[in-house]
FIZAFI-305299 format. One record per residue: residue number from 1; residue in one letter; x, y, z of N, C-alpha, C, CB in turn. Coordinates in steps of 0.05 Angstrom, whole numbers, padded with zeros to 5 digits, always signed. Last residue first. Glycine has a CB too. Layout:
<pts>
  resi  resn     npx     npy     npz    capx    capy    capz     cpx     cpy     cpz    cbpx    cbpy    cbpz
   NUM     A       X       Y       Z       X       Y       Z       X       Y       Z       X       Y       Z
...
</pts>
This chain:
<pts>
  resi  resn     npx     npy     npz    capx    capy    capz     cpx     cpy     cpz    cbpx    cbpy    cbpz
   148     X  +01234  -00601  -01165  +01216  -00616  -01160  +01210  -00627  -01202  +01189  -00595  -01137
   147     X  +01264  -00559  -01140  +01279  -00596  -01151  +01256  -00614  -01156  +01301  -00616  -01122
   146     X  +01238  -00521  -01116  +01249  -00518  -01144  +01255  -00552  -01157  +01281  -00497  -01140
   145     X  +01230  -00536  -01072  +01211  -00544  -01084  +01217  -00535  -01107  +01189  -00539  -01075
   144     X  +01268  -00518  -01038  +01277  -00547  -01041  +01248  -00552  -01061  +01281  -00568  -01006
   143     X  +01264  -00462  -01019  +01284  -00472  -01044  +01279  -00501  -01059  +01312  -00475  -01032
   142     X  +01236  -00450  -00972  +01216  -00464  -01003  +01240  -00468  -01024  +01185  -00435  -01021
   141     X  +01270  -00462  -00941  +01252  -00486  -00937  +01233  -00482  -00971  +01228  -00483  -00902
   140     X  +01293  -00416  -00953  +01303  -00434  -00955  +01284  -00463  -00955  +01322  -00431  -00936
   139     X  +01254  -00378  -00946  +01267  -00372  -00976  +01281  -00401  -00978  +01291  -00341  -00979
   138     X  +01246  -00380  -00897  +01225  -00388  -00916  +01239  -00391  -00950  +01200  -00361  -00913
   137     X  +01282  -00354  -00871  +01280  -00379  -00874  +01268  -00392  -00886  +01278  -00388  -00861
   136     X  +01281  -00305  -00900  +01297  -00321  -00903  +01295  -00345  -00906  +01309  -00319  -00890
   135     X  +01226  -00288  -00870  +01223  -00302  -00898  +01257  -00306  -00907  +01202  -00280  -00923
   134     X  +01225  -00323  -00803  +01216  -00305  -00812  +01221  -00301  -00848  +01226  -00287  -00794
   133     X  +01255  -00347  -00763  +01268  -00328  -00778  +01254  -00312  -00795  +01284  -00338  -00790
   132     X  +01232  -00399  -00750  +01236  -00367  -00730  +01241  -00349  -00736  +01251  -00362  -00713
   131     X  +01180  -00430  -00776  +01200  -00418  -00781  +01206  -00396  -00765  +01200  -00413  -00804
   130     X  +01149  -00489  -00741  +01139  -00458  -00754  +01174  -00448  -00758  +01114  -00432  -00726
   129     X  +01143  -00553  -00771  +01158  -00532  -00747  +01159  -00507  -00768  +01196  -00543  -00733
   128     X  +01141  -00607  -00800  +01121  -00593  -00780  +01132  -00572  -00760  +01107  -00614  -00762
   127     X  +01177  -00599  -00838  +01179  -00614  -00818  +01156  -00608  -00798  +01205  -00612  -00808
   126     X  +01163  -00531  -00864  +01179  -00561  -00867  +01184  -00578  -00839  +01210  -00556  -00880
   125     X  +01134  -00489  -00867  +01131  -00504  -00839  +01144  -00530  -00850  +01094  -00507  -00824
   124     X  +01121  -00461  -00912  +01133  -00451  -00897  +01145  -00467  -00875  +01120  -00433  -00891
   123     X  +01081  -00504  -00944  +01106  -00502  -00945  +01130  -00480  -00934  +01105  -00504  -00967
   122     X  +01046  -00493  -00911  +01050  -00519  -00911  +01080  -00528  -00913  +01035  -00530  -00932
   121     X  +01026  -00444  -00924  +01036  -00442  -00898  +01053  -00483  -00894  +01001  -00430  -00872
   120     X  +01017  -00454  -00976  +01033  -00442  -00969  +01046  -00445  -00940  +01023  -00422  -00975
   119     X  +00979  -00481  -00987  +00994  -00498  -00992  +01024  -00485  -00978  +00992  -00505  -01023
   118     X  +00938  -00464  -00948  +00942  -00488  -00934  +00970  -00501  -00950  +00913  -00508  -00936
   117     X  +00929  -00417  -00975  +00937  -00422  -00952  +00950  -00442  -00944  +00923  -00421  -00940
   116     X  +00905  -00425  -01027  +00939  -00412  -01015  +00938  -00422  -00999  +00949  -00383  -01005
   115     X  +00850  -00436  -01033  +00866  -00444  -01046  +00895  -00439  -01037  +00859  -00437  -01068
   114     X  +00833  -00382  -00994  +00826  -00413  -00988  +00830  -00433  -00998  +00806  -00420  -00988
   113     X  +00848  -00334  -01019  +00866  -00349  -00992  +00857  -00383  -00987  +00858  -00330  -00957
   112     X  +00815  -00342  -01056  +00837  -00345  -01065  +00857  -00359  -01040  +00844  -00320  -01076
   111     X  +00768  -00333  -01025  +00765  -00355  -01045  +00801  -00362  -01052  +00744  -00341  -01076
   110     X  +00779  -00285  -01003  +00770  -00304  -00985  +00776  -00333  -01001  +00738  -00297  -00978
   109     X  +00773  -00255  -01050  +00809  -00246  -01036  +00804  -00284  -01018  +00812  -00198  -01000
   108     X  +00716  -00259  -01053  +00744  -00267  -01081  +00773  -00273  -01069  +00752  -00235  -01104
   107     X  +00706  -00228  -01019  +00695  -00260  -01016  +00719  -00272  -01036  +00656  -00269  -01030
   106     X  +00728  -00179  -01014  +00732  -00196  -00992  +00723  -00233  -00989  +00715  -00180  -00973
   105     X  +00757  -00157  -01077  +00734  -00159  -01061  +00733  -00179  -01039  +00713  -00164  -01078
   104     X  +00822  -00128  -01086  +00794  -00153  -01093  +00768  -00151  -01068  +00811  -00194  -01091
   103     X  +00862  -00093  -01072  +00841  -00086  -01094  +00817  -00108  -01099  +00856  -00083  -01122
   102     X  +00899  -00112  -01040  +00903  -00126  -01066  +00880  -00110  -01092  +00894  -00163  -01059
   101     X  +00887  -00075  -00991  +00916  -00075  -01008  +00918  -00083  -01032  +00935  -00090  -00998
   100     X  +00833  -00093  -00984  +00843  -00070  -00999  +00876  -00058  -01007  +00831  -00052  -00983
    99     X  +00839  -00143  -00972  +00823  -00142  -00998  +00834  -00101  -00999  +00778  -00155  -00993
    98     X  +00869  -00137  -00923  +00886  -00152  -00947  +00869  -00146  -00973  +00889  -00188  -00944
    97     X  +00840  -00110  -00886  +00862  -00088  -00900  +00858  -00111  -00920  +00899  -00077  -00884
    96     X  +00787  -00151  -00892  +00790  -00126  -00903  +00812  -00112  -00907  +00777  -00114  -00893
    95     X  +00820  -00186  -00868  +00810  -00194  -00891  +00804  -00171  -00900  +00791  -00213  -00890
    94     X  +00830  -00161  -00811  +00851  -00169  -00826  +00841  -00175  -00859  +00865  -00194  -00810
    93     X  +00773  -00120  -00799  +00784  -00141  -00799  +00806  -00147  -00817  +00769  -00155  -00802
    92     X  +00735  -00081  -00798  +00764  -00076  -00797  +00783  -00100  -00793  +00769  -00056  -00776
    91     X  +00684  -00103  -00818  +00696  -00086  -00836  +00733  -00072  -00816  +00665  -00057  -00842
    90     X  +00694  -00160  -00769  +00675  -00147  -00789  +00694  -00129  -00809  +00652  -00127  -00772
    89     X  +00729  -00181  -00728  +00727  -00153  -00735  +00713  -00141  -00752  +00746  -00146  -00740
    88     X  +00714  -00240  -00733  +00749  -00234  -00725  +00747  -00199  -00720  +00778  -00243  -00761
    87     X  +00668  -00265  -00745  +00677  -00259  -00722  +00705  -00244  -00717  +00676  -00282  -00712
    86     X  +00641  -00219  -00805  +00658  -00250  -00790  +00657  -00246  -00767  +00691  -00256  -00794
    85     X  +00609  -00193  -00830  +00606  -00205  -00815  +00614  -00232  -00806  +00590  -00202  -00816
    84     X  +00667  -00192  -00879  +00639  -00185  -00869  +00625  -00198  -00858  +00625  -00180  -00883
    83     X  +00717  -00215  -00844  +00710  -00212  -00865  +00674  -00203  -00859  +00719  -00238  -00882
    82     X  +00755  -00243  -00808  +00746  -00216  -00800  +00732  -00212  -00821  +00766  -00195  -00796
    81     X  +00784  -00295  -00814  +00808  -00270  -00812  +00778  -00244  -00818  +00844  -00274  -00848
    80     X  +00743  -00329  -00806  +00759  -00325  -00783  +00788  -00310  -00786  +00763  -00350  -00772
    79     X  +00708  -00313  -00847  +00692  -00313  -00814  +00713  -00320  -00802  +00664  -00335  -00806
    78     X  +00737  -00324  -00894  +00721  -00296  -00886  +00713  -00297  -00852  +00689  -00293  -00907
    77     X  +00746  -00375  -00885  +00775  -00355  -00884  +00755  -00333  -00878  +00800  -00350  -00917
    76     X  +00698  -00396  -00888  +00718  -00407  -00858  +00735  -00376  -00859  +00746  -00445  -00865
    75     X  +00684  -00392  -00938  +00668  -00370  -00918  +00686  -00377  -00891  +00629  -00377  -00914
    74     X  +00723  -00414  -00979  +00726  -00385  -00970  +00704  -00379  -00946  +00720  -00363  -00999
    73     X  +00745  -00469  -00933  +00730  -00451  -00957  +00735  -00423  -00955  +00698  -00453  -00956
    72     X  +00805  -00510  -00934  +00797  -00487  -00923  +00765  -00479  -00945  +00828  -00464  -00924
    71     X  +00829  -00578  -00927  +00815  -00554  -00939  +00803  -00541  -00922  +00797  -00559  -00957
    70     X  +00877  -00608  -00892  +00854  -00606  -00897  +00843  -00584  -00910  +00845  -00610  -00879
    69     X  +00942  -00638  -00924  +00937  -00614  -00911  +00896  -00619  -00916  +00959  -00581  -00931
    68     X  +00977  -00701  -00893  +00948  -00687  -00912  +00933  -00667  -00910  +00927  -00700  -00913
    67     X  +01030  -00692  -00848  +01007  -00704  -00869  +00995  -00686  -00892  +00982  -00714  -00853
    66     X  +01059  -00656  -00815  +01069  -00665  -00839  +01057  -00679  -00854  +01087  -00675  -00837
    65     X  +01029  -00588  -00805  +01038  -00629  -00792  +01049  -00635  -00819  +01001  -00661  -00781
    64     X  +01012  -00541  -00818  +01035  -00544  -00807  +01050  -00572  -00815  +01029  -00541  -00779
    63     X  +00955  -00557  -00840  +00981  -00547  -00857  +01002  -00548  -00845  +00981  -00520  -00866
    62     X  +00942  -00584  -00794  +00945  -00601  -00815  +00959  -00588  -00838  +00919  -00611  -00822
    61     X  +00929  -00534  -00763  +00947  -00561  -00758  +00953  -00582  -00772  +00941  -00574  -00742
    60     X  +00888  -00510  -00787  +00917  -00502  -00787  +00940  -00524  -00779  +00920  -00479  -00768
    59     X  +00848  -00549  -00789  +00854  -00548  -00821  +00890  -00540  -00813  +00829  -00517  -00845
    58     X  +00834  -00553  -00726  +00842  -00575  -00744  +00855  -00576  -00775  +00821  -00588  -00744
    57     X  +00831  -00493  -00717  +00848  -00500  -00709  +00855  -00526  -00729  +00844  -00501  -00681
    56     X  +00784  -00447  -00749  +00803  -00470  -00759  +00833  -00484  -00754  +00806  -00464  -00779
    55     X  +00770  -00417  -00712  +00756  -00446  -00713  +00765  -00463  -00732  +00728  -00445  -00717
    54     X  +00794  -00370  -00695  +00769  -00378  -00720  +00755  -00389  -00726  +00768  -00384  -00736
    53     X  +00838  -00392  -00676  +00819  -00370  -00659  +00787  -00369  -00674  +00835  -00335  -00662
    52     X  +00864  -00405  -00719  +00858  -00429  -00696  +00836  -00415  -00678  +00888  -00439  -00675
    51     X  +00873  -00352  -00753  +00856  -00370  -00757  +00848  -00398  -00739  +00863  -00375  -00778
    50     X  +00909  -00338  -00700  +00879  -00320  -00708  +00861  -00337  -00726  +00884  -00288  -00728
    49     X  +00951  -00362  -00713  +00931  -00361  -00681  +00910  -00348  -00687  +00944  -00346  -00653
    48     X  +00962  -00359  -00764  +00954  -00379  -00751  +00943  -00384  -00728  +00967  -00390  -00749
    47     X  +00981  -00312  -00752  +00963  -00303  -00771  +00954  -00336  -00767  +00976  -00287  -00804
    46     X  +01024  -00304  -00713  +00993  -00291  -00707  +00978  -00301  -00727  +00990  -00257  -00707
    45     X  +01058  -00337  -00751  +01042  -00350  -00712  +01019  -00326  -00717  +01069  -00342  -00668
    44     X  +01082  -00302  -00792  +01057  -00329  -00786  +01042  -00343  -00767  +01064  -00347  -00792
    43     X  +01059  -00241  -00762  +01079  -00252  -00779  +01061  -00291  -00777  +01118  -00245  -00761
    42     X  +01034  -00193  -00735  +01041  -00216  -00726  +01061  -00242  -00735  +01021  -00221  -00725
    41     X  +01008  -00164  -00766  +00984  -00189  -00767  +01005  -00207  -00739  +00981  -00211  -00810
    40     X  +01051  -00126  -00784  +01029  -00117  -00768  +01011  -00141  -00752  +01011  -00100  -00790
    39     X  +01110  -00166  -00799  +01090  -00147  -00806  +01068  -00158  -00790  +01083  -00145  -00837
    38     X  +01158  -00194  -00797  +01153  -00165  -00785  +01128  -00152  -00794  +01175  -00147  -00791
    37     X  +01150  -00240  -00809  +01151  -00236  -00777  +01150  -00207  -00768  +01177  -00249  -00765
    36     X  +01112  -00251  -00861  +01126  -00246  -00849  +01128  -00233  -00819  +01132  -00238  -00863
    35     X  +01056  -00258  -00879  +01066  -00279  -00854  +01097  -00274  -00847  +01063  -00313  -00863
    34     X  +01041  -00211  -00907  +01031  -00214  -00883  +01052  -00240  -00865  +00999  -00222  -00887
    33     X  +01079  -00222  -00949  +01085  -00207  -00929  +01077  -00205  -00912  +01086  -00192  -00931
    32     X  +01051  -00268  -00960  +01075  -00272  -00958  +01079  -00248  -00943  +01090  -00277  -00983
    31     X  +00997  -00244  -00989  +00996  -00265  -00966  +01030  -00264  -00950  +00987  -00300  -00982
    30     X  +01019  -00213  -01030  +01012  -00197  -01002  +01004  -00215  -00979  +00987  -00177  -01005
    29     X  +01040  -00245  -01060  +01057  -00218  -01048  +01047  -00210  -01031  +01060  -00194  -01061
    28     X  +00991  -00272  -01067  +01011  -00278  -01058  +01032  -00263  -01049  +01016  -00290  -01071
    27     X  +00956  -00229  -01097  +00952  -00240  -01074  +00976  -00253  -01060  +00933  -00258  -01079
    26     X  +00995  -00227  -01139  +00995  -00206  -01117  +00979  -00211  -01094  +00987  -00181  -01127
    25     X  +00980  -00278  -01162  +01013  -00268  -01149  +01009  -00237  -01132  +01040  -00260  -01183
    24     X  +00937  -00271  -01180  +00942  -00288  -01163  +00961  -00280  -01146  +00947  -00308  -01174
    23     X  +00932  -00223  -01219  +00922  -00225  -01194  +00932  -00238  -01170  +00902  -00232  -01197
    22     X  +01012  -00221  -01237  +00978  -00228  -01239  +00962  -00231  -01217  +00972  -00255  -01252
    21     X  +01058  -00219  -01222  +01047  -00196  -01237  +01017  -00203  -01241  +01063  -00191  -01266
    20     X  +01077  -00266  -01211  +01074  -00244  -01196  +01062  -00221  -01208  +01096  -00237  -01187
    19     X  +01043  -00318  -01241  +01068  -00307  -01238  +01057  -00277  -01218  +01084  -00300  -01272
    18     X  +01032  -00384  -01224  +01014  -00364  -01209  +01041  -00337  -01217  +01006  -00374  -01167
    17     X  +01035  -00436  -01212  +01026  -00421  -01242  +01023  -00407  -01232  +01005  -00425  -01261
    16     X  +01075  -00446  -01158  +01047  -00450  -01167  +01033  -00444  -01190  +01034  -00440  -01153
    15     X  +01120  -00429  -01174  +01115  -00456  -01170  +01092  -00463  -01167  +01126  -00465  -01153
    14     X  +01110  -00372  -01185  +01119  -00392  -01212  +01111  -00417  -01206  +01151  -00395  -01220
    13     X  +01098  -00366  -01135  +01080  -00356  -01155  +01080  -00374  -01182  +01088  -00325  -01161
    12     X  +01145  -00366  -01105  +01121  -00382  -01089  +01099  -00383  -01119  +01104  -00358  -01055
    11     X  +01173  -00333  -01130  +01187  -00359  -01133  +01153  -00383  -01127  +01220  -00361  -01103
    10     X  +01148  -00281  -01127  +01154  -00297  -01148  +01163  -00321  -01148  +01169  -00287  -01160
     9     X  +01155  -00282  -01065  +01126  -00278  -01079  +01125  -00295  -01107  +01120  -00245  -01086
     8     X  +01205  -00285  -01054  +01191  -00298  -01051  +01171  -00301  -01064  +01188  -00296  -01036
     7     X  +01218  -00225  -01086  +01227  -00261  -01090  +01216  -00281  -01086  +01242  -00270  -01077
     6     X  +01186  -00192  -01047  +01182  -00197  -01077  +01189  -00225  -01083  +01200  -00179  -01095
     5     X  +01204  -00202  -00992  +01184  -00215  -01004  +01171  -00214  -01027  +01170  -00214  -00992
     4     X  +01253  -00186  -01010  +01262  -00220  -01003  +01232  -00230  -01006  +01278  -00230  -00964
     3     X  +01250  -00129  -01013  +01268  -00152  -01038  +01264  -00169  -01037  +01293  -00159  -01041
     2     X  +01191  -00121  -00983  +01218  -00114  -00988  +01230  -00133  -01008  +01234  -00114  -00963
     1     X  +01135  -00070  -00982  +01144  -00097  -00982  +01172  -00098  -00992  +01125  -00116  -00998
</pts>
């Protein structure tokens, strides 16, 4: 993972209680790199088309939109990023690399993304529009939540 999604990670981490060095935050280091544009998943469109593929088209569109983001559970995130007996791939499913990059267990890793997600990708997508650039741009759209 590179300089910009350390930063990120930390900046995304503080603004949530969440510092980088703690479970949380490395979940987050590793959510963040996944939705980067250059990594494996696709970057955030794949990783949103796979959860709309899931069956959580209405929750993803509501992190994007500019309203009231809708809740995720953890068994939604396990059954539509691949998690034991999910639909997405079972044991090679995207939920499995991420629980073994982070070291957590697939329902825990599941539980956590199901708190992230929606604030994260929420706040990747300012104005309801996915970012092209990938975590620059992200670096910029989440600047503006420092002034908070």
């Amino acid at each position: 993972m590179g300089l910009l999604d350390g930063v990120l990670g930390q900046v995304v981490g503080n603004l949530m209680g969440s510092p980088a060095g703690s479970g949380q935050g490395a979940v987050l280091n590793t959510v963040l790199g996944l939705l980067n544009n250059g990594s494996s998943a696709g970057g955030l469109q794949g990783v949103l088309a796979q959860l709309q593929q899931g069956g959580l088209g209405d929750q993803v569109a509501s992190w994007v939109g500019t309203g009231q983001n809708l809740p995720v559970s953890a068994d939604q995130i396990m059954q539509a990023l691949g998690g034991a007996g999910g639909a997405a791939g079972g044991a090679g499913g995207l939920l499995a690399q991420l629980a073994q990059q982070t070291g957590l267990g697939q329902q825990d890793l599941a539980g956590h993304l199901s708190q992230m997600l929606p604030d994260v990708v929420n706040h990747l997508t300012p104005g309801g529009q996915l970012p092209q650039g990938g975590i620059p741009d992200a670096l910029q759209a989440l600047s503006g939540l420092l002034n908070r």
